[in-house]
N, C-alpha and C positions, 0 to 999 in steps of 0.2 A: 169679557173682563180679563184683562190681565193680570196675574200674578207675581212674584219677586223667583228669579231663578231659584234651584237646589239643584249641582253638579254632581252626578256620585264617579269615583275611581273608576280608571280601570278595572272591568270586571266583575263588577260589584252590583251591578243589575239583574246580577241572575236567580235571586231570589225572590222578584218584584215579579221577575218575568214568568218565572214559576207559578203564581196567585198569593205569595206573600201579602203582607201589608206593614212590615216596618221596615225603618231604614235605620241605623246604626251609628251613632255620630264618626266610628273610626272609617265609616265607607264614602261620606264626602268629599271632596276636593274642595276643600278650603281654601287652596289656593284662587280658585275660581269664584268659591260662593262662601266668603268666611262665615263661619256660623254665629261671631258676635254679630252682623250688623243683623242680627232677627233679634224679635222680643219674642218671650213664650206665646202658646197661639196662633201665629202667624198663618196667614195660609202662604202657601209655594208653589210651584208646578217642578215638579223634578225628572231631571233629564239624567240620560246613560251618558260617558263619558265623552260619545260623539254626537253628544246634543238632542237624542231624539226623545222627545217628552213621553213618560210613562204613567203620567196623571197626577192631581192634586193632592196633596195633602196637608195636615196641619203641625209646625213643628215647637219644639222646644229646643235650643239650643246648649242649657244645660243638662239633657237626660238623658241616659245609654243609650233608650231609644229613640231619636230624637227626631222623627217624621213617622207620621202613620195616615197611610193613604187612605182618604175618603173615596175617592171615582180614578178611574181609570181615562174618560174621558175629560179632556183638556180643554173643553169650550162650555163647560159646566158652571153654572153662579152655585154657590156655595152658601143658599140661603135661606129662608126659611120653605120657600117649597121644597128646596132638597131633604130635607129636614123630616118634612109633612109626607111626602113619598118616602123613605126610608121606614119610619114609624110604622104608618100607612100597611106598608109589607110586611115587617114584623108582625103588627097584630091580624092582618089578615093570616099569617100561616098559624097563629097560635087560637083563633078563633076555627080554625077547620080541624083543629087537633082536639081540641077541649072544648065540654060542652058548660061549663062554668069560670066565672073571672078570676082562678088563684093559678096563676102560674108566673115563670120569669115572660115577659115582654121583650125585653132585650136583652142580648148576650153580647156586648159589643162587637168586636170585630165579625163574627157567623153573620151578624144582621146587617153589615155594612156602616156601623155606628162604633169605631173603636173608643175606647174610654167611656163610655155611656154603658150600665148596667141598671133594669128597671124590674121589680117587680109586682106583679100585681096581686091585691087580697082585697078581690071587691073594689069596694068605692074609695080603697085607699092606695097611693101609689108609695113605695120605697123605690129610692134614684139614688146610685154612685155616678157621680161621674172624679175621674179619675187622673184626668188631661187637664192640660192647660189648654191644651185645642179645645176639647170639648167645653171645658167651663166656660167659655169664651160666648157657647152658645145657648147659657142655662135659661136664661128668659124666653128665648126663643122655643127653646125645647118643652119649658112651661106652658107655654102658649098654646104649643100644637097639642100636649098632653090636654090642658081643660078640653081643646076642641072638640079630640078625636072620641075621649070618652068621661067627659063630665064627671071627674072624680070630686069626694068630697075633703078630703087633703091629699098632700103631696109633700112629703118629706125627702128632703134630701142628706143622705147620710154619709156624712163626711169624713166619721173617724176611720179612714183609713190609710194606710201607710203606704200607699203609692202614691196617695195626695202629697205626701209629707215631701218625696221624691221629687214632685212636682212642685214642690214651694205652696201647696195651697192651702186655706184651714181646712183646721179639722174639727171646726166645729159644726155639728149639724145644725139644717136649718126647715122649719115649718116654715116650706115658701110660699105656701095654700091652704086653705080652710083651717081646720081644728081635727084635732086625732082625738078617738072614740074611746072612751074609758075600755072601753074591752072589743078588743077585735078578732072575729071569729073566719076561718078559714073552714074551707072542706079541702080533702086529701080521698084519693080510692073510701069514697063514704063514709068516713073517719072526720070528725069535727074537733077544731083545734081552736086554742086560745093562743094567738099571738103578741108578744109585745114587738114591735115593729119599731119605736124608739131608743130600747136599750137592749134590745139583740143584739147578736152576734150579725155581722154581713148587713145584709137588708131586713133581716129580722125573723128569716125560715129558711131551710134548704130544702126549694123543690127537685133538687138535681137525683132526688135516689129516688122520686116517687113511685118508678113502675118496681124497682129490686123489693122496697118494702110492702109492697102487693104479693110477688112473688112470696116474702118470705111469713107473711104473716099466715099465707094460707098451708104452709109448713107446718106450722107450730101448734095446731087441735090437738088440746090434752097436755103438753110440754111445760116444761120449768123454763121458764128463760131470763138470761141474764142478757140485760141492755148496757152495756158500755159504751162512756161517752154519751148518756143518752140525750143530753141537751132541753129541747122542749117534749121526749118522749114521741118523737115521731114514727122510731121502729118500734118500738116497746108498746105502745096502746093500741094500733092496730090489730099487733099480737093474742093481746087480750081480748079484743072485740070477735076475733075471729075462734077464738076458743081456747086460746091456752090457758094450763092450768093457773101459773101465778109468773108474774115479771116482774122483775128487779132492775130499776132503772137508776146507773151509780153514773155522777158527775159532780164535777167541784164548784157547781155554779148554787147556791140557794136558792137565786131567783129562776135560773132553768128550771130546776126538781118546783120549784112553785107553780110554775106553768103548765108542767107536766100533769101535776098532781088535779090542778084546776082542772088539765084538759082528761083527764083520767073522770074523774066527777060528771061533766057536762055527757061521754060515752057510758055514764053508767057502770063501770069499769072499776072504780077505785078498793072494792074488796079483794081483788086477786094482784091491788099491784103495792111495791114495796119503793121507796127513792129514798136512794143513801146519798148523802154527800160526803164523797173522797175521795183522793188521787186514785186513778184507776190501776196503775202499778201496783201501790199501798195494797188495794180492795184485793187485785189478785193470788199478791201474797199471801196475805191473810187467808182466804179462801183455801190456796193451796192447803197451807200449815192446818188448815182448821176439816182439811177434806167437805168444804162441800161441794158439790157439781151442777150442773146446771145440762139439760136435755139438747136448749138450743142459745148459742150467744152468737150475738151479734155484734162486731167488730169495727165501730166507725170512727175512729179517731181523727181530731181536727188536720191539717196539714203540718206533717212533721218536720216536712223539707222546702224551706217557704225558698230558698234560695241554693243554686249551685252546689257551691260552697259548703252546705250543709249537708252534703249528701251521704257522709260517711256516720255523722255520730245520727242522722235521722233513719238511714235505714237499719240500725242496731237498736235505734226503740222501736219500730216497728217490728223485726224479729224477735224482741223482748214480748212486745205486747203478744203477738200470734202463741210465738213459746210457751206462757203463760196460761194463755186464754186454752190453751188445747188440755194444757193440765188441770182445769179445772173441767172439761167439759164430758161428761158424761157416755160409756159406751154406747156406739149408735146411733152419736148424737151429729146435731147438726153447728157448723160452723160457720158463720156468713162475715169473712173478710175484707173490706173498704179501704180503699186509700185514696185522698182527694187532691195529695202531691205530684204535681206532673211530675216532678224532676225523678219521683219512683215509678219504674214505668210496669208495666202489666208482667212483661218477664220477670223484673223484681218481684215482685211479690209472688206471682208464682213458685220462684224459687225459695224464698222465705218460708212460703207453706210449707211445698216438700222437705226442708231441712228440717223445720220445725218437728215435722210430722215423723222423719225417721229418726231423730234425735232420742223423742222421748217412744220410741217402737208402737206407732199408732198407723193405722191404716189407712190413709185418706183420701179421697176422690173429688174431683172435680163432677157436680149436675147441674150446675149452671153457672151463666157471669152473664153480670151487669154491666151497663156505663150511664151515663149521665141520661134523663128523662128529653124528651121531643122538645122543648123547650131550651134546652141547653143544647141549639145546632153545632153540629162541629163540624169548621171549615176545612176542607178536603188540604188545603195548602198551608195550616197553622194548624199543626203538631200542639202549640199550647193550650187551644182549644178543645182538646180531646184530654182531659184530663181524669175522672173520674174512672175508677175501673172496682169492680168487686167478683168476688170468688164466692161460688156456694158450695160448700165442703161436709161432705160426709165422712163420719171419722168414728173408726171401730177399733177394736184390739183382736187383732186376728190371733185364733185358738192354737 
């Protein structure tokens, strides 16, 4: 099957050639391959300046990014077997990882499926997809999904703001079965009440799952304070695991409701506390009021969604750390997150330590996280690798 040219500049193939997977609408030659005669969608075959093809992809004509390579090989159909082999491979590697069905299924580009994000909680699937490439292939994708694992719905969750970028709605849609009054996940033996409809993302983030392993078996006997805690995914393991009492503060009602359910269902709900309020607010207060907390955990949403943003976003998360240290307890422990690529691991690093010599506290790095086995990150897309957290010990030296 033939496809419609895509030219790029002079020079401009050396990030494809790298293992990239986007192309750039300012790295075209429009003179050769104007980008109005495409509609969003399209598939292409895209060539280096001196024509030699470097494989398929699907493009947009009006989006920054405005090609993203599916295959590399150029005599490929782009259909629903491609489809069914990609999947295919995703879940075989996440069925050799995990020995139960809650994790992500696809990470887009890591899996070779850009714009597609899936996750799974049992017999129910949560789907972004985020392209106008991909939505082009939502039935088909449906398809392969009843085949490969007979779910009992399939929502696709639309509110999001790449969609918006992409001109698509954003309204979600039950494209499958009926969603279960109450849907229950497991995490590291920890049992969770999800709402997967009016979540946040796709409705969970399994991306920290091994860090809050790590950190909950910290905390035997500890005060802990969960900031940002959302549906209380660091904060109840905490508890399970033996800490004395957790304070789980977020400005969601319906989060703290889910938390508090899923606090209840672990047996848990005597030792735990959910405030709703701005986490700045909370930490002032705290400061002014001197209480402390043994171990807090640090996961704030993406502060730095954009470029652009990078200056007034890294001064709240220096805010936040600043804060959180001042309330936290000698001896205590500090677990630091940032889910913003555009702050990278040295950021925050550095964040710490100023933070730390700031207010004359002594602090160490004993461990760091990234994103859980399920969240692959492609050795050639830098975006992919986004997650990073810090395990910080932090005293007042005599």
């Amino acid at each position: 099957m033939s496809y419609p040219e895509l030219f790029l500049k002079k020079n401009e193939d050396k990030r494809l050639r790298q293992g990239h997977l986007w192309v750039f609408s300012n790295e075209v030659d429009t003179q050769r391959s104007p980008l109005e005669q495409f509609a969003a969608g399209d598939l292409v075959l895209v060539h280096d300046s001196g024509g030699k093809a470097l494989g398929i992809a699907y493009l947009n004509p009006h989006a920054l990014i405005c090609a993203r390579l599916l295959t590399r090989k150029t005599n490929i159909k782009i259909n629903e077997s491609f489809f069914k082999a990609r999947l295919a491979q995703a879940l075989g590697l996440r069925e050799r990882l995990f020995d139960k069905p809650y994790y992500r299924l696809v990470f887009g580009e890591s899996d070779g499926l850009p714009g597609l994000v899936i996750d799974r909680f049992g017999v129910v699937l949560s789907v972004q997809i985020t392209t106008a490439g991909m939505e082009r292939y939502k039935d088909v994708l449906v398809k392969i999904l009843l085949e490969l694992l007979a779910p009992t719905a399939i929502l696709l969750k639309n509110d999001n703001s790449q969609r918006q970028l992409e001109s698509l709605s954003l309204e979600p849609e039950l494209i499958y079965g009926e969603l279960p009054e109450q849907l229950l996940i497991e995490e590291n033996n920890v049992r969770f009440i999800v709402n997967v409809a009016e979540g946040q993302k796709t409705g969970w983030f399994y991306d920290h799952r091994n860090s809050r392993a790590q950190f909950a078996k910290a905390c035997h006997g500890l005060r802990v304070l969960d900031l940002f805690s959302y549906a209380g995914a660091w904060g109840i393991p905490a508890a399970v695991a033996g800490a004395a009492e957790v304070c789980c503060v977020d400005s969601s009602e319906s989060a703290l409701a889910l938390a508090s359910a899923s606090a209840e269902l672990n047996q848990v709900q005597g030792k735990m506390q959910f405030v709703r309020n701005d986490v700045f607010e909370f930490l002032k207060q705290a400061r002014e009021q001197q209480q402390h907390y043994d171990a807090i955990i640090l996961d704030p949403p993406a502060l730095i969604k954009r470029k652009k943003d990078f200056k007034a976003g890294y001064e709240a998360y220096r805010r936040l750390n600043h804060l959180a240290l001042q309330v936290l307890s000698n001896n205590g422990i500090l677990v630091s997150a940032s889910c913003s690529h555009h702050l990278s691991r040295d950021n925050l690093h550095e964040i710490l330590r100023s933070s730390a010599r700031h207010i004359d506290r002594h602090l160490v790095f004993f461990g760091a996280g990234t994103q859980g086995p399920d969240h692959p990150i492609h050795p050639a897309l830098p975006e992919t690798d986004y997650l990073k957290t810090f395990f910080c010990a932090v005293s007042s030296r005599l």
